[in-house]
C-alpha positions as CSV (number, residue, x, y, z in Angstrom):
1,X,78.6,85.5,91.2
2,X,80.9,82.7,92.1
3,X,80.0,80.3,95.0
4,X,82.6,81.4,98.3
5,X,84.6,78.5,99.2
6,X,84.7,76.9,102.1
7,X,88.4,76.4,103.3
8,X,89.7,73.3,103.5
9,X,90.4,71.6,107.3
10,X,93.2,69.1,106.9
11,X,92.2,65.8,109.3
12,X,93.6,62.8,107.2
13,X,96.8,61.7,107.6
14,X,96.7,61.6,103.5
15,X,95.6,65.2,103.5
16,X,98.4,66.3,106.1
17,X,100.6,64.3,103.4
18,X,99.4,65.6,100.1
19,X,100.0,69.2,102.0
20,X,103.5,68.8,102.5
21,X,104.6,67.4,99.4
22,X,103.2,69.8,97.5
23,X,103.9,72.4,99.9
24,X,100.5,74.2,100.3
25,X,100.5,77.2,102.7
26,X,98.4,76.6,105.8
27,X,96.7,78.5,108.5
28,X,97.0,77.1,111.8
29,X,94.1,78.0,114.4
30,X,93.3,77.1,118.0
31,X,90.6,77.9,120.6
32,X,91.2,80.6,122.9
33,X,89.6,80.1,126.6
34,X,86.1,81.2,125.0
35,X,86.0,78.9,123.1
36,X,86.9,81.1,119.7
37,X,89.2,79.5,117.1
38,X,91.9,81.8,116.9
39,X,94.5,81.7,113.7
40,X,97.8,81.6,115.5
41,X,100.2,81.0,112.6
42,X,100.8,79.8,109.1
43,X,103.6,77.9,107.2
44,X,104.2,74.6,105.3
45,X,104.1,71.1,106.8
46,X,106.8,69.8,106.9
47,X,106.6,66.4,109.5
48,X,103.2,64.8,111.1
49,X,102.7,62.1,113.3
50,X,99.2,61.1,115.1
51,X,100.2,63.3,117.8
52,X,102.2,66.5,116.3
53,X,102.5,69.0,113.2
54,X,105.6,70.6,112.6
55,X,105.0,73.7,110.5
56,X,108.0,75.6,109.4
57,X,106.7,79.6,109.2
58,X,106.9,81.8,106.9
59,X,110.1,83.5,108.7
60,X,111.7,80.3,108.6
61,X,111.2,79.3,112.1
62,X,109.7,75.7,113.1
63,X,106.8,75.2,115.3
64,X,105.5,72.2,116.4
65,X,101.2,71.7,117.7
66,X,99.2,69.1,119.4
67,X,97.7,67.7,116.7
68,X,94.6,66.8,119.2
69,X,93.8,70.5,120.0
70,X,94.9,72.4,116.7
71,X,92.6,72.9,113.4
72,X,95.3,72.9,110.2
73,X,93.7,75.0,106.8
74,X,94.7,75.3,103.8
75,X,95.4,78.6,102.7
76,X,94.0,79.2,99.0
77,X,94.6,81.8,96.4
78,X,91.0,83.1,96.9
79,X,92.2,83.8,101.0
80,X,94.0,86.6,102.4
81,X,97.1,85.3,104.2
């Protein structure tokens, strides 16, 4: 029986970089008012600063997160999306 694997949180500016360029799917989560991380989208990276993420979705759409309040995963082939 294989090990589960922990999914990847994307902090580092290096990490937010090597996503994008290789253009790895990832979850985007945020707490709710209880305190809960919550997923509340998915896409691929496409701009960061120290502030924001813009993700553009799946759909095609852009969304842009607080960089301080959101948790960014990656989404890998052993995840459901």
């Amino acid at each position: 029986m294989e090990p589960k694997k922990t999914p990847r949180v994307l902090q580092k500016n290096i990490e937010f970089f090597t996503a994008a360029l290789s253009q790895h799917l990832v979850s985007v989560w945020q707490e709710d008012p209880t305190g809960v991380y919550c997923e509340i989208g998915s896409g691929y990276i496409e701009l960061f600063s120290s502030e924001m993420i813009r993700v553009r979705n799946q759909d095609g759409t852009q969304s842009h997160y607080d960089r301080n309040i959101t948790m960014f995963q990656l989404i890998t082939k052993d995840q459901p999306i």
